[in-house]
C-alpha positions as YAML, in Angstrom:
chain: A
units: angstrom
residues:
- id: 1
  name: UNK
  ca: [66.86, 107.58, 89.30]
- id: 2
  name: UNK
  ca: [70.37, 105.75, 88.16]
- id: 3
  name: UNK
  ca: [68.83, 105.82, 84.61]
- id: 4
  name: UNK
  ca: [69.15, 109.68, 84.08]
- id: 5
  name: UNK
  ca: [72.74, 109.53, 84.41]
- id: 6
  name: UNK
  ca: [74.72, 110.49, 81.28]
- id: 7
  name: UNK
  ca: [78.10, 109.40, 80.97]
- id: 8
  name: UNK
  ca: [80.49, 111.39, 78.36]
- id: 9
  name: UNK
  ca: [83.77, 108.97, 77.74]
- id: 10
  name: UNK
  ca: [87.12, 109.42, 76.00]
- id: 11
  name: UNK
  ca: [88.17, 105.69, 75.00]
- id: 12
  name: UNK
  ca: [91.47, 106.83, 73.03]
- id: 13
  name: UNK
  ca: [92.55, 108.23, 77.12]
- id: 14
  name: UNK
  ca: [92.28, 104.69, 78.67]
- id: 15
  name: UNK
  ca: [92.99, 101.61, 76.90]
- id: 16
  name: UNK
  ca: [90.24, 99.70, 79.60]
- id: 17
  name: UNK
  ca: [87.24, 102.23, 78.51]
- id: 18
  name: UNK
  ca: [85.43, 99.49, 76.37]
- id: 19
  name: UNK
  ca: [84.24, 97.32, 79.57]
- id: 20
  name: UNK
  ca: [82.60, 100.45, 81.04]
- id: 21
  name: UNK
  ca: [81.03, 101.60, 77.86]
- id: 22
  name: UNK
  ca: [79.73, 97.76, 77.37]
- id: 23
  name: UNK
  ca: [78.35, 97.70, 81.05]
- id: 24
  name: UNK
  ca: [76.66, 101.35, 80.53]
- id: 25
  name: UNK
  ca: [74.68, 99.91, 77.26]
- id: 26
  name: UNK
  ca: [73.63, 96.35, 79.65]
- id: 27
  name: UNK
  ca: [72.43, 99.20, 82.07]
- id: 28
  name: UNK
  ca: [70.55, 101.13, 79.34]
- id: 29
  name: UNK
  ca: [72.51, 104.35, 80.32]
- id: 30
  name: UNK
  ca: [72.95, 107.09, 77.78]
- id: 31
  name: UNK
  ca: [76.87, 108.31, 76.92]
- id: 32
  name: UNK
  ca: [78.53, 109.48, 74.55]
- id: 33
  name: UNK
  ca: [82.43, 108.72, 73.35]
- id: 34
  name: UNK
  ca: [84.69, 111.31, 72.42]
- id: 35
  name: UNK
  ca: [86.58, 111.36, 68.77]
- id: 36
  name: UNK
  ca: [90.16, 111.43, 68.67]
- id: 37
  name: UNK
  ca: [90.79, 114.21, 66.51]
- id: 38
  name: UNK
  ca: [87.37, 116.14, 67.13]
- id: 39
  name: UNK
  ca: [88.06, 119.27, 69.60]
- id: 40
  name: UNK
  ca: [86.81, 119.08, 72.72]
- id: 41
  name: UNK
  ca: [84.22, 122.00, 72.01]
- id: 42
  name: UNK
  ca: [82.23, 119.52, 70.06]
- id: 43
  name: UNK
  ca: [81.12, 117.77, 73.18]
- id: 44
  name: UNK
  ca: [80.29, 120.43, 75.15]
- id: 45
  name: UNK
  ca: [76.61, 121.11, 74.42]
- id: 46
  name: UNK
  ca: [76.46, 117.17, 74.41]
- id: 47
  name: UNK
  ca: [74.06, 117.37, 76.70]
- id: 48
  name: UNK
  ca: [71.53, 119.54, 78.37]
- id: 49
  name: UNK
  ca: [72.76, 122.17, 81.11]
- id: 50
  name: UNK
  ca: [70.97, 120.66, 83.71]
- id: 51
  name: UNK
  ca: [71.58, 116.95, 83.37]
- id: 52
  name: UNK
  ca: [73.31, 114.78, 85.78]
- id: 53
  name: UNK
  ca: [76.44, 114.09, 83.87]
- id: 54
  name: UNK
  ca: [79.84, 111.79, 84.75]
- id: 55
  name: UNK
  ca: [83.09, 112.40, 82.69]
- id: 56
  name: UNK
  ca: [85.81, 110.14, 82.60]
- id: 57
  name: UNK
  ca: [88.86, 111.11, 80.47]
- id: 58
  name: UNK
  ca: [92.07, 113.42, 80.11]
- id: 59
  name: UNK
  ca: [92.56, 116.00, 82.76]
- id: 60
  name: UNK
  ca: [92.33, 118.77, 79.54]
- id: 61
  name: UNK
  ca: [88.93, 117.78, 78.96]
- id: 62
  name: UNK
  ca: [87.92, 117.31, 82.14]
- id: 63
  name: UNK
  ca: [89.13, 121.15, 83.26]
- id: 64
  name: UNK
  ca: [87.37, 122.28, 80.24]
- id: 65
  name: UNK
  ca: [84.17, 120.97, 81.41]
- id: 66
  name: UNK
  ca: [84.80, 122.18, 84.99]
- id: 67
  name: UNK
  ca: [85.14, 125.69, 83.70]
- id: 68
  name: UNK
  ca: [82.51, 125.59, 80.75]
- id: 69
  name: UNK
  ca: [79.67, 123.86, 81.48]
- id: 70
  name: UNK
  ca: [76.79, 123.07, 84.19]
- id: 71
  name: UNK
  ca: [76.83, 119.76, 84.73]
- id: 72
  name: UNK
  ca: [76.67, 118.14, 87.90]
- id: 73
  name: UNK
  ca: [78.34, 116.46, 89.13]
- id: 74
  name: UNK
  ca: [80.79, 116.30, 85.70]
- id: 75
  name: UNK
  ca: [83.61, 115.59, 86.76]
- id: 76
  name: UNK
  ca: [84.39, 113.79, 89.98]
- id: 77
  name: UNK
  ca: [87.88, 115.88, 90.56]
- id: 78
  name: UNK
  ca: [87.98, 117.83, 93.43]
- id: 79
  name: UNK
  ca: [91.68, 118.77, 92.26]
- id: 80
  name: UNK
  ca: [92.78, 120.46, 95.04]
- id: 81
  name: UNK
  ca: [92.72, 118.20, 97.69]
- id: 82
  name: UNK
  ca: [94.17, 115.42, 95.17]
- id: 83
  name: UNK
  ca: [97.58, 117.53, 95.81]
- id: 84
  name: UNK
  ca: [100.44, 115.74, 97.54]
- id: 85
  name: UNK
  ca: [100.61, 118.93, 99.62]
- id: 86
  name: UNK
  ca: [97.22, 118.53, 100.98]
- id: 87
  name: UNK
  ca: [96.54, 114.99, 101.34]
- id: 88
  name: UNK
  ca: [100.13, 113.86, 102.76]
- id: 89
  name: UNK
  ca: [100.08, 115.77, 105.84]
- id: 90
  name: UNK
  ca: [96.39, 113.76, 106.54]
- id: 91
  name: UNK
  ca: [97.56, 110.13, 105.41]
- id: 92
  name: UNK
  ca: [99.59, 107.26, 107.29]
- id: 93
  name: UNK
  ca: [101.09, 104.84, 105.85]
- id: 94
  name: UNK
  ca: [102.53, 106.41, 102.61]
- id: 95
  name: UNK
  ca: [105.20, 104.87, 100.53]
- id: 96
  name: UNK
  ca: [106.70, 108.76, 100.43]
- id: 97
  name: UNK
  ca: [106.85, 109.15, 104.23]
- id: 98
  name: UNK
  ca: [110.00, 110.41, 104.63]
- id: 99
  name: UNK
  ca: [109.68, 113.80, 102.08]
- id: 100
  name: UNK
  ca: [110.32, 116.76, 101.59]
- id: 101
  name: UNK
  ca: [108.80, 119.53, 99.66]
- id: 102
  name: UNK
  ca: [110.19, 122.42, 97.20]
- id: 103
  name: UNK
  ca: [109.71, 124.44, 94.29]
- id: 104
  name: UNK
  ca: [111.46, 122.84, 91.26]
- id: 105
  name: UNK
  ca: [113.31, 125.75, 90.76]
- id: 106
  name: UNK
  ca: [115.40, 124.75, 93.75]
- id: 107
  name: UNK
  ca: [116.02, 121.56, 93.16]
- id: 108
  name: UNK
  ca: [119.23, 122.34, 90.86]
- id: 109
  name: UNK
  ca: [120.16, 125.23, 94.04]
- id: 110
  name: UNK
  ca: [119.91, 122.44, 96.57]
- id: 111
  name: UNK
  ca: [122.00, 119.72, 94.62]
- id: 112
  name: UNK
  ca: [124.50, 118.93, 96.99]
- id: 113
  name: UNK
  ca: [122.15, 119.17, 100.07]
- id: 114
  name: UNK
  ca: [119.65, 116.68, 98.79]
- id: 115
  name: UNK
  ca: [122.15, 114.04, 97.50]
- id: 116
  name: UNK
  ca: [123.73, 114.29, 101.71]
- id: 117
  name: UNK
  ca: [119.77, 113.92, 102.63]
- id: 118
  name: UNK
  ca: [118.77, 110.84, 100.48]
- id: 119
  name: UNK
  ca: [121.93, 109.52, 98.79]
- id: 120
  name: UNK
  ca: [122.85, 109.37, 95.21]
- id: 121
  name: UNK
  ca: [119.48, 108.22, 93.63]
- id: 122
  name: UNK
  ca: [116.36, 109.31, 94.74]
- id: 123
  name: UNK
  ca: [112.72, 109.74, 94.25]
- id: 124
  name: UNK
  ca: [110.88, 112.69, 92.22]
- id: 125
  name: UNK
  ca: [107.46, 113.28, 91.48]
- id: 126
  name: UNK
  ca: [105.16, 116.68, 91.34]
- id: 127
  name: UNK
  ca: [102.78, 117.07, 94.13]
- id: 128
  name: UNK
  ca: [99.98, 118.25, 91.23]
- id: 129
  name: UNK
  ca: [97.57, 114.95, 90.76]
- id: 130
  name: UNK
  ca: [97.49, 115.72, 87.34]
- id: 131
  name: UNK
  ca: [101.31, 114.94, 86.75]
- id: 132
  name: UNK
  ca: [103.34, 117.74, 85.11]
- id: 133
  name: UNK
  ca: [106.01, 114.84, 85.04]
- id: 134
  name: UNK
  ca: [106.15, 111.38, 85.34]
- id: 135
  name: UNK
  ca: [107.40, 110.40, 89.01]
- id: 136
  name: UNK
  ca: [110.75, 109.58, 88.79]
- id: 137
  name: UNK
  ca: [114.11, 108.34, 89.65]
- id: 138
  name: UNK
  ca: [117.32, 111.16, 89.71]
- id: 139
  name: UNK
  ca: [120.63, 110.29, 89.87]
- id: 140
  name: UNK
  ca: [123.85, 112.12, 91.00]
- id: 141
  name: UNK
  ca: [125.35, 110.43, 87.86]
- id: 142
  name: UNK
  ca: [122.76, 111.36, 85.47]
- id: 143
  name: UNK
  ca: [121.53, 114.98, 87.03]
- id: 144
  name: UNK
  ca: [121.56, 117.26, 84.39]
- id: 145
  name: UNK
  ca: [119.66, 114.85, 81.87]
- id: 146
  name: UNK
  ca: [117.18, 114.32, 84.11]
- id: 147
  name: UNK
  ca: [116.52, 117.20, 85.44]
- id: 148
  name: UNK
  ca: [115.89, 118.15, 81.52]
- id: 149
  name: UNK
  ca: [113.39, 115.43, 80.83]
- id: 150
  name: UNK
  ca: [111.80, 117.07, 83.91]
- id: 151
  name: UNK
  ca: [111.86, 120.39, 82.34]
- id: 152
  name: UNK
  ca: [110.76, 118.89, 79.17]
- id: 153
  name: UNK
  ca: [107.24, 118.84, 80.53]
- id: 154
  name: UNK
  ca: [107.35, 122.19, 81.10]
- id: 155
  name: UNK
  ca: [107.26, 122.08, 84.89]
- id: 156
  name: UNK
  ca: [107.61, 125.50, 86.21]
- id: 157
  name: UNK
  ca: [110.23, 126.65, 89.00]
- id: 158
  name: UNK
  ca: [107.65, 127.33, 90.95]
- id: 159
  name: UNK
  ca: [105.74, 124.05, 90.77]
- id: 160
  name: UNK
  ca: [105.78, 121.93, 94.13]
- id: 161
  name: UNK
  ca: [107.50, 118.81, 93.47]
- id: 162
  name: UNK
  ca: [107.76, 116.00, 96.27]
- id: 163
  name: UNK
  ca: [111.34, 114.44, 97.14]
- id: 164
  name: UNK
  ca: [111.52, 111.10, 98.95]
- id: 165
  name: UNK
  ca: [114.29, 108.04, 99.14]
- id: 166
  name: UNK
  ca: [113.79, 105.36, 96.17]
- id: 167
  name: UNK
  ca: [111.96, 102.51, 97.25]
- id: 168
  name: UNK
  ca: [111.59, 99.53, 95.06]
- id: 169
  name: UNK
  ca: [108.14, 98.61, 94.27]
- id: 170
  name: UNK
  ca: [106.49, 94.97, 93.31]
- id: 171
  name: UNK
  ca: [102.65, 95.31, 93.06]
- id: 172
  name: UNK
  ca: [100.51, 98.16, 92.93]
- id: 173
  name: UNK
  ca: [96.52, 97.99, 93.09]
- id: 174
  name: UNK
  ca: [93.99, 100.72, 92.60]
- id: 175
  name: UNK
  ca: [90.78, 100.96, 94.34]
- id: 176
  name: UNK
  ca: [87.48, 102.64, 93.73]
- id: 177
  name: UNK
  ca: [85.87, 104.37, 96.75]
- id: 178
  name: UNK
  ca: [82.40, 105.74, 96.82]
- id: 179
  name: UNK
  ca: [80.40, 107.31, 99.36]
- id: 180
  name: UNK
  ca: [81.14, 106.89, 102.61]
- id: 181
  name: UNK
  ca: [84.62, 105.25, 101.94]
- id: 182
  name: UNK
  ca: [82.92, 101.53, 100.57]
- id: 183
  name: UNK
  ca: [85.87, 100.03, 98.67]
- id: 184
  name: UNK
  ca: [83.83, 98.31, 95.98]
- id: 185
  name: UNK
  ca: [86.42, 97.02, 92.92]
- id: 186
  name: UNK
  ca: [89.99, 97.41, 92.34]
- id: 187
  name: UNK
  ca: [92.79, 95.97, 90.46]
- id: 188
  name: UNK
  ca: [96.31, 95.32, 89.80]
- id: 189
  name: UNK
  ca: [97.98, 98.20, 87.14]
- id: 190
  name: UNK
  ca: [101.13, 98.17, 85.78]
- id: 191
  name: UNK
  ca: [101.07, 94.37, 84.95]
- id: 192
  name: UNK
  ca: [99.59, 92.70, 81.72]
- id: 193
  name: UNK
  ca: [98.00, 90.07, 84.22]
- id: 194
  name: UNK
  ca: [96.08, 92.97, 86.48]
- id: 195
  name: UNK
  ca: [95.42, 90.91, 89.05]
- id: 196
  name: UNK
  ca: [92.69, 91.41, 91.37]
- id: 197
  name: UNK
  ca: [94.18, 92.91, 95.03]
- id: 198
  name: UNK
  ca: [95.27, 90.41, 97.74]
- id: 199
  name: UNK
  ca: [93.19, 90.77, 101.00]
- id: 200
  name: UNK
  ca: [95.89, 92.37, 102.69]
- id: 201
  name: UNK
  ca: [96.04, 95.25, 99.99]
- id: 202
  name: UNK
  ca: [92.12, 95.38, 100.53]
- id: 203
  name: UNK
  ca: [92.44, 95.36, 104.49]
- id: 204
  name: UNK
  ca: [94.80, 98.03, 104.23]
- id: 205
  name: UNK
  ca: [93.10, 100.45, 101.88]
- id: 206
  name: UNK
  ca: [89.71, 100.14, 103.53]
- id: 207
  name: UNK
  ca: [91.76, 100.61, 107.14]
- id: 208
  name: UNK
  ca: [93.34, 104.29, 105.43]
- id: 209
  name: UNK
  ca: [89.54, 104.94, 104.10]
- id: 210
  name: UNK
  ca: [87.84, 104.62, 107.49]
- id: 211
  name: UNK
  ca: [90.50, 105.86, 109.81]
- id: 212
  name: UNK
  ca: [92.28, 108.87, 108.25]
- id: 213
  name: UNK
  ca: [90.60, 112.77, 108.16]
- id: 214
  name: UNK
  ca: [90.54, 112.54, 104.00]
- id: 215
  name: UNK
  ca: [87.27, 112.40, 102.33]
- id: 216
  name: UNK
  ca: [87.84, 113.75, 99.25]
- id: 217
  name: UNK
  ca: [85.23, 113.54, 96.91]
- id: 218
  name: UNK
  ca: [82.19, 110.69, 97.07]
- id: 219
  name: UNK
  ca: [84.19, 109.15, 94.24]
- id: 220
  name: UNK
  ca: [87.88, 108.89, 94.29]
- id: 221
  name: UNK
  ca: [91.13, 106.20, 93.54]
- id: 222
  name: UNK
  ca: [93.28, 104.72, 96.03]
- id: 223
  name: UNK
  ca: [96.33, 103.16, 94.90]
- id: 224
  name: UNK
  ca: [98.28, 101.49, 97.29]
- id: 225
  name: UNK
  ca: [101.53, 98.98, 96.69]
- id: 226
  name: UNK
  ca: [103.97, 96.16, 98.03]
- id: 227
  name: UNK
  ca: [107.55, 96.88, 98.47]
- id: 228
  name: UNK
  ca: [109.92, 94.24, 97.76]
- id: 229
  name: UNK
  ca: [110.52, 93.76, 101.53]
- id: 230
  name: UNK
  ca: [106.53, 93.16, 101.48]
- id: 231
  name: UNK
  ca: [105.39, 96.28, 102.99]
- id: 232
  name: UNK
  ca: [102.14, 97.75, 102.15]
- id: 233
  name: UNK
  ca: [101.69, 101.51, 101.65]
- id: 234
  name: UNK
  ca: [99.92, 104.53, 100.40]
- id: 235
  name: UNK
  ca: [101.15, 105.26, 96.18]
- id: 236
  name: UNK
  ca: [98.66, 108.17, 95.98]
- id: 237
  name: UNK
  ca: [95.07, 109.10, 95.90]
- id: 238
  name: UNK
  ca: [93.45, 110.58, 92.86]
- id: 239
  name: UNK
  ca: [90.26, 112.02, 91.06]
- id: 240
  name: UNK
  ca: [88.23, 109.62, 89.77]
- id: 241
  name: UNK
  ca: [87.06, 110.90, 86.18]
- id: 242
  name: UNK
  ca: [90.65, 111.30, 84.90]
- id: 243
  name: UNK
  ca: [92.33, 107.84, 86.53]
- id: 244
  name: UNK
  ca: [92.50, 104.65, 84.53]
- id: 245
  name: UNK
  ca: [90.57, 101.87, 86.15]
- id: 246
  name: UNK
  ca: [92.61, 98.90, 84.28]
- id: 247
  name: UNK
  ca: [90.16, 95.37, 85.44]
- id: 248
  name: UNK
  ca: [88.66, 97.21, 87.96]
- id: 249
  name: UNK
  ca: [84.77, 95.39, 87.58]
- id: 250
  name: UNK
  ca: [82.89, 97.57, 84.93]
- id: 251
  name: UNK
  ca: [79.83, 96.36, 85.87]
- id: 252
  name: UNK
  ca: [80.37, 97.91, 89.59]
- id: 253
  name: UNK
  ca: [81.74, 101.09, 87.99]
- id: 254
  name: UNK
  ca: [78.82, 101.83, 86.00]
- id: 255
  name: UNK
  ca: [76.19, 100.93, 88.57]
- id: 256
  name: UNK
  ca: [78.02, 102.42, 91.89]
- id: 257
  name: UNK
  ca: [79.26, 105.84, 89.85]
- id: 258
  name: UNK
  ca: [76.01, 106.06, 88.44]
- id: 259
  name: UNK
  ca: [74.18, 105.74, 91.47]
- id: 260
  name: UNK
  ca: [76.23, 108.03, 93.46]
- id: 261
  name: UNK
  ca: [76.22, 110.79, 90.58]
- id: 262
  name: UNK
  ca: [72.32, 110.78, 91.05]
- id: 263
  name: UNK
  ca: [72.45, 110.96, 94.71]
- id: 264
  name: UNK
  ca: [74.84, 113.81, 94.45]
- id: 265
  name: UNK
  ca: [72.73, 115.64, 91.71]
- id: 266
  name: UNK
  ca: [69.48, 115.37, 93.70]
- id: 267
  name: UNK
  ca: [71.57, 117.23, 96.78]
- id: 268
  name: UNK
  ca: [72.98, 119.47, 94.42]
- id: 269
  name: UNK
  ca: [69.58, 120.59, 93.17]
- id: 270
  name: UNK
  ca: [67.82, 120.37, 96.71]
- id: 271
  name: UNK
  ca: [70.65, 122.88, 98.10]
- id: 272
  name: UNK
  ca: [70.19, 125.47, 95.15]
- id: 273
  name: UNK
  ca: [66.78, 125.25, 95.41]
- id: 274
  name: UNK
  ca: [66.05, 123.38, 91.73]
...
């Protein structure tokens, strides 16, 4: 029953949260929006322990609710498997394909070695989902000052971060998947115009969806992009409850999220016996 879904949303997090909280009161579904300002503890008895609940905000919030309350299914964040070092080895297609992995740590050690590897400029990013740093560009020239903006996030040495030749980017989409692997919405990010995904961005992330030995979590992102010599590829996959969805269709969000959170609340409750 869609309509016992609770939804518990942090608007100041994504600048696209009003569609989805307009589509939720259309549906008649309950929520409730988090303050800026108001700590997080406020929101945790927000609902009862047992209710079917769906977050969609920061990553702080949503670990917080992970570790400090019962409901299922939360957060749709199976964190783990959102890790560059688990999902690469299972995906074709990425943008990253040619990478290497090490602790940040070594990156300063391994200076010389990496600039022989991928040339004076390339490609760093941390294999976490939840993005210590920004992914980035360093440069032979400008190594030391960006390997401090790096540190500025307070990445640890021994934090995994991904290393892979620069590749110049000139659309990027993001999908929703739910389920089985149904691509239902997506849309262009990182434009003002947000576009709604060509057919071959589509064909693509529905042919990585149904062919490749990643399922995730029954709600997840896909983002996938066109290089400037027009190739398609794999950006990254992520959690759903702390991704912005930018035009992605509201109205589907609500409805399909909603529908799978019950169906994966009424397994939940069969298995433990509720």
């Amino acid at each position: 029953m869609m309509e016992n879904v609770k939804w518990l949303l942090e608007p100041d997090v994504f600048d696209e949260e009003q569609p989805i909280i307009d589509a939720l009161d259309r549906l008649g579904l309950e929520y409730e929006t988090v303050k800026f300002g108001k700590p997080y503890e406020d929101y945790l008895k927000a609902f009862k322990d047992d209710d079917c609940v769906v977050f969609h905000g920061s990553f702080q919030f949503g670990k917080l609710i992970q570790e400090k309350t019962k409901w299922f299914p939360g957060v749709f964040g199976n964190l783990p498997k959102f890790e560059c070092s688990y999902y690469y080895p299972r995906l074709d297609g990425l943008l990253n394909s040619d990478y290497i992995m090490i602790p940040f740590g070594e990156l300063n050690r391994f200076r010389h070695r990496l600039i022989e590897m991928f040339g004076e400029r390339f490609f760093v990013r941390p294999s976490n989902c939840y993005k210590t740093f920004t992914g980035q560009v360093v440069s032979k020239e400008t190594w030391d000052k960006d390997l401090e903006l790096i540190g500025f996030y307070k990445t640890a040495p021994e934090d995994i971060i991904i290393i892979a030749p620069e590749v110049k980017i000139a659309f990027e989409w993001r999908f929703l998947i739910i389920g089985d692997g149904d691509i239902l919405t997506g849309s262009q990010y990182k434009s003002e115009d947000r576009e709604q995904p060509t057919k071959e961005a589509w064909y693509f992330a529905q042919s990585i969806v149904d062919e490749a030995d990643y399922d995730p979590d029954s709600v997840w992102v896909l983002d996938v992009c066109q290089t400037v010599d027009g190739d398609i590829k794999i950006v990254e996959a992520g959690p759903f409850s702390c991704c912005a969805l930018y035009n992605c269709d509201p109205e589907i969000v609500a409805t399909e999220v909603s529908r799978q959170a019950w169906k994966d609340y009424e397994a939940y409750r069969e298995k433990n016996g509720r």
